[in-house]
Each structure stands twice: as C-alpha cells, then as structure tokens.
N, C-alpha and C positions, 0 to 999 in steps of 0.2 A: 284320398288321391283320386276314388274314381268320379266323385261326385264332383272335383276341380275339371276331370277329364270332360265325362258328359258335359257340365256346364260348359267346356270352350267347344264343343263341338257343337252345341245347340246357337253361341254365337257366331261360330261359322259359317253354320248353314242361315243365320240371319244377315251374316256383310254380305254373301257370297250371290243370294237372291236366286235374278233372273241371268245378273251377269256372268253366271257360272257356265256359257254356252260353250259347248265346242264343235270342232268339225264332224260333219256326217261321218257315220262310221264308210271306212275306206272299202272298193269296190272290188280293188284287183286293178282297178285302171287300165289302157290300153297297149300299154307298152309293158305289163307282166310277162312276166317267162311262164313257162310249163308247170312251176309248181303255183305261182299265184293263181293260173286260170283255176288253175285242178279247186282250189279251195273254192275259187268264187262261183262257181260250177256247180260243186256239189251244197254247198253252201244254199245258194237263188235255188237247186233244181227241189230241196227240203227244207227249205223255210226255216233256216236257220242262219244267225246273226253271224255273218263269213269271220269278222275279226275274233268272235268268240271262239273258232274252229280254230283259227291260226294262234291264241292265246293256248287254246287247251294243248296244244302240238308243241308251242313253246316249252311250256312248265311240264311236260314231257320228256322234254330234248331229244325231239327227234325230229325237227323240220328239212333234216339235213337225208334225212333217211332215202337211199337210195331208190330208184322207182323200180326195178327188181331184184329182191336180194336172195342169197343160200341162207336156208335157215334151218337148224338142228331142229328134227321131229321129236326130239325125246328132251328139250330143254324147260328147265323146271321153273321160267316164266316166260311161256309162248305168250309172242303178244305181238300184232299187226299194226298195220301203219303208224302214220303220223300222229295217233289219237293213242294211240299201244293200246287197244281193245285187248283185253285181260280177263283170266278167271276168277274175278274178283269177287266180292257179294252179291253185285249184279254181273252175271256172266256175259260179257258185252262183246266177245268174244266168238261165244256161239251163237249170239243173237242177232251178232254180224255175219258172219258167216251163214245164219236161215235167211235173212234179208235177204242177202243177194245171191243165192243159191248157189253156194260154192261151198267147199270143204274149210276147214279153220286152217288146213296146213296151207290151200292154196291160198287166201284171204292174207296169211302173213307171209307170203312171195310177192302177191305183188300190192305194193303200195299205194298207188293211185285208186285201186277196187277196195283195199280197205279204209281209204280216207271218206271213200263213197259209202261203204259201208256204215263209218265213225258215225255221221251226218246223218243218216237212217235213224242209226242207235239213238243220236242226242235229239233229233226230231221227236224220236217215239216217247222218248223220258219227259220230252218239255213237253210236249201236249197231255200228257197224264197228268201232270205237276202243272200244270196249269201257266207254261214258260206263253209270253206276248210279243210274238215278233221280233223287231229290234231293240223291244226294251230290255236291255241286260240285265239289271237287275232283278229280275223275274226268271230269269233263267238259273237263279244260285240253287235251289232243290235239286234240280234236273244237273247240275254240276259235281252236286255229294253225291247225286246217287250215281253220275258214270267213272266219278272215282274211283268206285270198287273197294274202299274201305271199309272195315268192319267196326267199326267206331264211329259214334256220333263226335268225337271232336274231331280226327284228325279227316274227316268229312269237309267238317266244315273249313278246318283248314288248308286244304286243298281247293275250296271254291277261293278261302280271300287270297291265295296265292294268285288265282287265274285272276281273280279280278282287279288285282293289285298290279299287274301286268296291263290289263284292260286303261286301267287310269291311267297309268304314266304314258301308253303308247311306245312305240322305237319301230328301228328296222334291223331285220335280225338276219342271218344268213340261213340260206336254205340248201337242200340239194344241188351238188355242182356252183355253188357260189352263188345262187340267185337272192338276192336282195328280198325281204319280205315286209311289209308296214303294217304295224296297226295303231291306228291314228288311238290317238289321247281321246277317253272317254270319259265325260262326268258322272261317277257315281257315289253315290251317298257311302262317307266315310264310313259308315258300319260296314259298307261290304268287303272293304281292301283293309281296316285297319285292327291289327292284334290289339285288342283287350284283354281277354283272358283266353289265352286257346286253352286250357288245361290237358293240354298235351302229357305234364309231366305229372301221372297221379302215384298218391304213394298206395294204394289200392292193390297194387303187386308190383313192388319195384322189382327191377330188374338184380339180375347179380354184380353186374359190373358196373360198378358208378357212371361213368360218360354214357352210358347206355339208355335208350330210349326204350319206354316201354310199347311193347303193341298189342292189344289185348287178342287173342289169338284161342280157340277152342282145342282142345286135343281130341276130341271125339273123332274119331278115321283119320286123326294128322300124328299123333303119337304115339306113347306106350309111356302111362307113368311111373315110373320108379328107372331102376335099370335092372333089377334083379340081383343087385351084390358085386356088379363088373365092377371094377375099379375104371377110370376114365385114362387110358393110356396114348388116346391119340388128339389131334386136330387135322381136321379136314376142312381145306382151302376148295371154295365154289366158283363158278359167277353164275349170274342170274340171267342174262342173255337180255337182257329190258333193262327200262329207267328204274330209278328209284322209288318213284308211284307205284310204276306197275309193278315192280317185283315185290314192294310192300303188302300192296293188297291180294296180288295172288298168292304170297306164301303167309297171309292173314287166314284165306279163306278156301282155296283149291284143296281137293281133298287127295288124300294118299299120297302126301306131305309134308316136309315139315323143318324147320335147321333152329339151332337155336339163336345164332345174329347174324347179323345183316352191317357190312359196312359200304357208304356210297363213297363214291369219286371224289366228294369235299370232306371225306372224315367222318362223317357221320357213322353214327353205330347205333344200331337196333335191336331188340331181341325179344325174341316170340315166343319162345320155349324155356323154361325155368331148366339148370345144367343140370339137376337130381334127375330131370326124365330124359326118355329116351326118345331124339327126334330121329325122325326117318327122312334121310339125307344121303343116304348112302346109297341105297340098293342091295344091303347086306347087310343083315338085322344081326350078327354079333358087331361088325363096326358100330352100328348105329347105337349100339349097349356101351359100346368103350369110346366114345369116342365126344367131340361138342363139332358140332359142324357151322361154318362163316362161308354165308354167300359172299361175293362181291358183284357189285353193281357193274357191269359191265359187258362185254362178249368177248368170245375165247381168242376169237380172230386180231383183235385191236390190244394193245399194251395199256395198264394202269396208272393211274396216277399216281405221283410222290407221295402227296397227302394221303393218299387211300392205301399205300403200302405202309405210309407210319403209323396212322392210324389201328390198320390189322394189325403190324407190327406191336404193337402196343398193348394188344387183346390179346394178342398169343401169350406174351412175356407175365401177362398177368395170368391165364391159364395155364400155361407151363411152370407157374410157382407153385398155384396153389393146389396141382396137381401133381407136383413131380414128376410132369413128363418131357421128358429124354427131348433134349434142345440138339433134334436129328432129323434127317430125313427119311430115316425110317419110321418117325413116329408124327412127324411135322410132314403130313401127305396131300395131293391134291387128289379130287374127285377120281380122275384117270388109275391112281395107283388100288384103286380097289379091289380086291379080288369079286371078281365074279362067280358068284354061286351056280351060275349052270355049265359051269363049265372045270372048276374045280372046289375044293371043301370051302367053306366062306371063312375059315381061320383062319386060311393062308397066309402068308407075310406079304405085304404089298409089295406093289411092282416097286424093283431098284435097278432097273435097266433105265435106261436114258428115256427124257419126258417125250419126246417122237417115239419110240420103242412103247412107251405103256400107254399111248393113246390109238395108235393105229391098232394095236392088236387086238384080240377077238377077248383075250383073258382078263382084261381089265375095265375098271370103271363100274364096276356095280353091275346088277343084275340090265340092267340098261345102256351098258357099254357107252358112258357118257366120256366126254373127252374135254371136260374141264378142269383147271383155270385155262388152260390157253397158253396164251405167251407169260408166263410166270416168271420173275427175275428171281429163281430161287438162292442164289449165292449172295446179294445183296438183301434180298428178304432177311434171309437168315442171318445175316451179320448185325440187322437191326436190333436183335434180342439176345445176341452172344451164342445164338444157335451156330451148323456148320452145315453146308450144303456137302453133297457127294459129285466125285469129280466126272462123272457121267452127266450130272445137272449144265456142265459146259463145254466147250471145245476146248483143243491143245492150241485154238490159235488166241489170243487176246483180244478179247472184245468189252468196246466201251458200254457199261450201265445207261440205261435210257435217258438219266439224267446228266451224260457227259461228266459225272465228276470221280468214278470208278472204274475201274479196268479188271478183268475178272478171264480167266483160263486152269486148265489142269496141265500142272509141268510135275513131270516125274512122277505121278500115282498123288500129287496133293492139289488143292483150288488152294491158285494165286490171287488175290484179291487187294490189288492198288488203288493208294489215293491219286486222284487225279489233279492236283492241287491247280493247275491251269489250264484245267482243262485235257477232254479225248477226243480226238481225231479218230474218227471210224475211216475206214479204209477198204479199197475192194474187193470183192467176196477173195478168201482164200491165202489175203495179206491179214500181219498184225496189226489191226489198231494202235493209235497213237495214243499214248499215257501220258500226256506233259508235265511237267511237277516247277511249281517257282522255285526263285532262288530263298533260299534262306532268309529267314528274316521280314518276308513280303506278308502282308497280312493275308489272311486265309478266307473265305467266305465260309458258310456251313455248310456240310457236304450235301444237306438236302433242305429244298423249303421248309420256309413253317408253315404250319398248317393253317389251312384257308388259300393259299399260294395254288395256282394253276399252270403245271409246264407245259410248254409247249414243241420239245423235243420231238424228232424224228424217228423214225422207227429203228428197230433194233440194228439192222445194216444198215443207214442211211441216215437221208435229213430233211425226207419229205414229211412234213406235218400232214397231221389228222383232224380230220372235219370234229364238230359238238358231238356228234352221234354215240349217244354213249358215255359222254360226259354231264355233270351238273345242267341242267336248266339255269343260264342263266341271267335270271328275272331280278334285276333291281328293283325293291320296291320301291312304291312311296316313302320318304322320308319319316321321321319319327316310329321305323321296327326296322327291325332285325329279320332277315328272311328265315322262315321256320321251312326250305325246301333245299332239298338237292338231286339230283336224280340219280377193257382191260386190256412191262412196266409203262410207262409216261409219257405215251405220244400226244395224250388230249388235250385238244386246245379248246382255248376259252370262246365262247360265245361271243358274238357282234355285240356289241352294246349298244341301244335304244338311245330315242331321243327325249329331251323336257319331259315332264308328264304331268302336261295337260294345265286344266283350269281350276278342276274338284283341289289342286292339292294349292293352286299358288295361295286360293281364296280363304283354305284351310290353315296358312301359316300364320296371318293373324291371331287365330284364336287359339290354336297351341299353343301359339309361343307364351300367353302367360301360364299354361301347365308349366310346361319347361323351365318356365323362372322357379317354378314351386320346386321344383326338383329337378322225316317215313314206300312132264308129255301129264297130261290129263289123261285120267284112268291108270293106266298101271299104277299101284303104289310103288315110292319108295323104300319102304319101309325092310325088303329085303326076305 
C-alpha cells in the first residue's frame, strides 16, 4: 500500500508541474480590522511568513482571543496569546516573555504583546533551523520545535496540521467577529499529508483503550507507585489553554502532572500510567488516592457535550474498575480539595456548594485553585449512573446547557427532567421551562454523538460563545482524518475555510488510483 501511495504522489507532483501556482500569500490587505493588522505587523516587523502566524493561531484555537483578558496566576497551563506560548520543551513562554521584557503573567494579559512576542519566538527558532522567508515549507523544524512537544511524532504532527491548514487556505473568525484569510498555499504533499504519524505506539500503552498515549517523564512530575493507597477518588481539572498547549505543558513543565487529558472533541490522552501517583492536586495524600482528568478548556466558559460524554465515559470505566463511590463526595473537582496550609490534607472535601468551595481560602489544593468552573455536575453524574448532591444546584429549575434537561433541588433531593421538547431558560429568579412532547412523538437523543459540536447559550441565557477554547477547527486536505483538537456546552464551532487551494486539486488525480486500491510554573503540585 505504501509503495501504491508514494508512486501516486510522485505522479502528482509530475501532472501537477509548473501549474500548481497559487496566490501570493495574503498581506492583511487594507481594509483588515485590528487583529489582521496586529499579525501582518508583527509578522513584516520579524520576517516571518504573516499566514504561517495566523495558521499556527488557528490550530491553536485561539484567534478569537480576547485583546485583554483575566487570567489565573496559578493555572496548570499558563499560555499567552494567539500562538499560546507554553512551558513546553521549548519554553516559548518565558522566552516570550525575555524578548519583550515583560513578566509571563503580563505577556498572557495582554494579547496583541504576546502575538508580538509569538513572532519573536518563531523568528528566533526559524533562523536557527535554518527557516527562508516566505518559503513555508522550510519553516516545518521551526514549527516542531515551537510546538512544545516532547515527542518526535506528535512534533511532527503538529507541523502537517499547520500545514494542512496552510494548503487548503479559508477565512476563519477572529476576535469580536473579524474575518481572517489565509490564502491557499502550494506545498509539497509530504508536508500536510498523514502517512504514518505513529502516534499510536504500543511501546507503553495507555490504561484506557480510547486513550492516546503521550510519552511523558516522571522525574520532578510524579511519584511512582502510590504507596499501598487504594485509588478512592477522581478529580475533574481544566487546563485553562488549547489542546496543544495543554498537551505539551503537562508533557513537559515540571512540578506537575495528571494522569488524562480530555479535549472539547472527545479526545482523551494520558501521561501518567494510574499505578503512579500524579501531582494534580496540590495535596500529595489526594494525589496517592486519587487519578486526576484535565479538561481542555477554562473555568470561566461551559463545556462541550462531547467532551462531557467522553469524561463521562472515563469516569464510568474508573469508577468500576476501582470501585469508587458513584458520589460527589468521591467524584470531585479541583476546587473541592482540602488545602494543606490551612487544614490536615485528609480532610473530606468540600460538600458545601461549588461557589462556596471555590471562593474560600480552604479549598483547592495547596494553591487554592478554583477549577472545573462552570461544571454541569447533576447531568455529569447521571451520564454514569452516579448522583450529584443537592447543593450542586438551585431550588429553582434550570435548563442543562444542551436544552434537553431540566435539573433543581425540591425537598432535600435533585430533580432531574427529560426535556423531551425541549428548555426554555427563563429570567434570573423564575423557573425554567421543561417542555416534554406528546406521547408517542419520536424522541431525539438526549445528547450529540460524538464529533457533534453545540452551540448553546450559556447557562442563564442564549448568547453563544466565540471558538476560544474550543477545537481548532482545521479541515484538512482530503484523503486524512484530522489527528487534532484543541469549559457545560456554550462552544461554538469555528468559521469554516474556503477551497483549498491548487497542491490538493492537482493531487486528486493521482490518489485517486490509491483509492481504487483500497494531543503556575515553579510551585509543585504535588502537595
């Protein structure tokens, strides 16, 4: 098969020639908004190819990102602008941050200094790497290494994502709704197109089958064994960054560590084998009883369906094979953690209401962190046959993020309705509207299948939410499957891109007779 493959792509690149031209890569044009200029700006002011900076920002998901934002100093994947400079293997991060002589906290406030930053970074990487101007393809080393991953595959797969974005070209939405282009590039099919990622090695497979392995060091990130604890709990994260970046900083940032990782499309990862003990918590007897799951997202914004069924699904198989208590005392988020400077680290986790154990001094681990966020604990839990506590919601009825739920505490129990036509959310302080069909009316499924992206309103309301925080998403070229993805279910899907391009129409010939043949710096968490 591959020797069928190579051969059509060596006649590809022979119908394909001279005619394979395309348009100059695009400038920003004159009529750009605020974020266009900013890229082609920084882009021309560091000799760096503009649409490669808006590709890499893309497959980030974060073009939408705010031009000043709040941002948690103690979040376990600090990452700045539009490029997410990350503590990766190459620390791009703080290297961003010496550049342009500001601190990393303020580098990831304001966006626009660290997109200027990113372009610093990726200047300095391409001139070492030996990157040429506008020729992109030259720039794919200088792309693995501002990945930040610690793997030579998923390196590389992270460059033919960008580049796979670069070929097809589109126009994608940016901050405040601005329109963004990057024109369709020709580049030589080895750079966009999956042959072998060998992403999936059996070299150390993971525990959980759907699971992606990420090869990951314990040296200053763990503690191998557990000591004899039994594993009594699960602890619910988010990672505050995309799915890049939270991959390769909890790959590689030290005095860290969790054992999976699930993004906004389902995706599930795992870095830490569950015999050892990751430091996750900030309370090193949690960290011994406990398996800790980031999710991809921030605390401020609600999750996706898929990425609740997904965890869902990782819980239900951790909570068998460990027998632990399908509770919320034992099914915890970050925030419920006893903090050890303030009392014994055995303590029972917070069971006072999720605003109650985040605001207070007592909870969240030694670093008083105040994740998941907006958590849809009552429908979480029902996904796995678990049971939420009736502190986890109001006594008024309120619609699930996906309108197909209705959820409150009446009389000391959680009500939990199908919403079979659908919820009417209602003004602060009124019931929500439950609707239910008549008998007999065919039913939808109460939640997507996975790959599905909703586009719901926030938890009181029905204003949607920008990409930020959601999936990157980059259709590739034809003939693969996107090997990327980047917190309940306001995120909306990304603008969708146009044609792409000349490299792939010239390319369709010659596949097609294949076809006929057949992923806070310094304190540890550790507790």
């Amino acid at each position: 098969m591959r020797l069928h493959f190579l051969a059509a792509l060596s006649l590809g690149a022979a119908v394909c020639g001279a005619g394979c031209s395309t348009a100059n890569p695009s400038d920003g044009g004159a009529a750009a908004g605020p974020l266009g200029r900013a890229f082609t700006t920084s882009a021309a002011t560091n000799g760096v190819p503009r649409d490669l900076l808006v590709a890499i920002a893309h497959t980030e998901g974060s073009l939408d990102m705010p031009r000043m934002r709040e941002v948690d100093p103690v979040a376990a994947v600090p990452v700045a602008g539009p490029l997410q400079l990350r503590h990766g293997k190459l620390d791009t991060l703080a290297r961003g941050a010496a550049l342009v002589g500001v601190t990393e906290l303020a580098l990831r406030q304001d966006t626009d200094l660290a997109l200027e930053a990113g372009a610093r970074v990726l200047a300095e990487i391409g001139a070492a790497q030996g990157a040429r101007g506008e020729e992109l393809a030259s720039w794919q080393a200088a792309i693995e290494e501002m990945s930040g991953y610690a793997d030579d595959a998923h390196r590389k797969d992270y460059a033919r994502r960008v580049f796979a974005l670069l070929a097809r070209g589109g126009t994608f939405e940016g901050r405040d709704g601005e329109p963004v282009t990057i024109e369709a590039h020709d580049l030589p099919p080895s750079a966009w197109m999956a042959i072998d990622t060998g992403l999936h090695t059996d070299t150390a497979p993971a525990d959980y089958g759907p699971a992606e392995w990420f090869p990951t060091s314990c040296t200053n990130k763990c503690t191998p064994g557990r000591a004899g604890n039994p594993v009594d709990y699960v602890v619910i994260h988010d990672t505050e960054g995309g799915w890049d970046a939270s991959v390769a900083t909890l790959q590689n940032d030290p005095g860290k560590s969790v054992q999976y990782i699930v993004g906004t499309d389902g995706r599930v990862g795992q870095f830490i084998h569950e015999v050892d003990t990751a430091w996750h918590a900030g309370n090193f007897v949690y960290n011994q009883r406990s398996v800790g799951i980031e999710h991809v997202g921030y605390a401020n914004k609600p999750y996706t369906n898929v990425q609740y069924a997904a965890s869902a699904t990782l819980v239900q198989h951790l909570t068998d094979k460990y027998k632990i208590a399908k509770d919320r005392a034992h099914i915890i988020g970050h925030d419920q953690i006893p903090n050890g400077n303030v009392m014994a680290e055995d303590s029972a986790a917070c069971s006072q209401t999720p605003k109650a154990c985040e605001t207070g001094s007592q909870y969240g681990g030694s670093n008083n962190h105040r994740d998941p966020g907006i958590w849809e604990w009552c429908t979480y839990m029902a996904r796995f046959g678990g049971s939420c506590k009736c502190n986890d919601v109001t006594n008024l009825l309120n619609c699930s993020e996906d309108k197909t739920q209705a959820f409150r505490c009446a009389n000391g129990k959680v009500e939990l309705d199908q919403c079979t036509a659908g919820c009417v959310p209602q003004a602060s302080g009124v019931d929500d509207v439950c609707n239910v069909a008549p008998k007999g009316t065919p039913q939808p499924h109460p939640h997507p299948p996975a790959g599905a992206v909703n586009q719901i309103g926030p938890y009181e309301g029905n204003a949607s939410v920008g990409p930020y925080g959601t999936p990157a998403q980059v259709e590739p070229p034809p003939l693969e499957a996107s090997a990327g993805s980047t917190g309940g279910c306001r995120a909306a899907p990304g603008v969708g891109g146009s044609g792409f391009g000349a490299s792939a129409a010239c390319l369709g010939l010659a596949c097609a007779a294949m076809v006929r043949r057949r992923r806070r710096r310094g304190t540890p968490h550790r507790g």
